[in-house]
C-alpha positions as CSV (number, residue, x, y, z in Angstrom):
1,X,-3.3,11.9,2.4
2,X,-6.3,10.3,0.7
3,X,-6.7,7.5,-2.2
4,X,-10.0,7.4,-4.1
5,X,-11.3,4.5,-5.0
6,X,-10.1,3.1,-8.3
7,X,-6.8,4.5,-7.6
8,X,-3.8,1.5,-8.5
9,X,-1.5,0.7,-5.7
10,X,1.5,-0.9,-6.3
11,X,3.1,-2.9,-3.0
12,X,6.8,-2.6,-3.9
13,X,8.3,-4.3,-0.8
14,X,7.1,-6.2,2.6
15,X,10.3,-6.1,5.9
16,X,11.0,-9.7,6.4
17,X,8.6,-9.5,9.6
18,X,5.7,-8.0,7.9
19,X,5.7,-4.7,9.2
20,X,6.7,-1.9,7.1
21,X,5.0,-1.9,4.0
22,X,6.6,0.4,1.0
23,X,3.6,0.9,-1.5
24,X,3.4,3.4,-4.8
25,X,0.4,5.4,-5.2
26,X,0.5,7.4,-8.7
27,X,4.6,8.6,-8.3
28,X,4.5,8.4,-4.6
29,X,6.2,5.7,-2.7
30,X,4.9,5.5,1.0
31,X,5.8,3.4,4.2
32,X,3.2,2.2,5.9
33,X,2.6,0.0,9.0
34,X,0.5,-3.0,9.4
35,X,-2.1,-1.5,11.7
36,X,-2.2,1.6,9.0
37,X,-2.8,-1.0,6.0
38,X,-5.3,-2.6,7.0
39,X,-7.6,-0.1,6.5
40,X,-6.4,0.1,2.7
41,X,-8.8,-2.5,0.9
42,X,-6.8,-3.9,-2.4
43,X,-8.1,-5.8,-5.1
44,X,-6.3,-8.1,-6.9
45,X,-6.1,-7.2,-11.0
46,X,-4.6,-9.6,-13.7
């Protein structure tokens, strides 16, 4: 699965140790581990 850039992420929900991550792309919801997020680069909007 790819995300273009400009594409809004939502992070819904971090497991009390960090790893998963639940984040919504458009009206998908995905799980994704630390090693696998890291290569996601997020910018903070207000």
């Amino acid at each position: 699965m790819g995300v273009l850039p400009g594409t809004l992420i939502y992070v819904r929900k971090i497991a009390p140790l960090g790893d998963p991550i639940e984040i919504t792309v458009k009206k998908s919801e995905i799980t994704l581990r630390k090693c696998d997020a890291k290569s996601v680069y997020i910018e903070t909007i207000a």
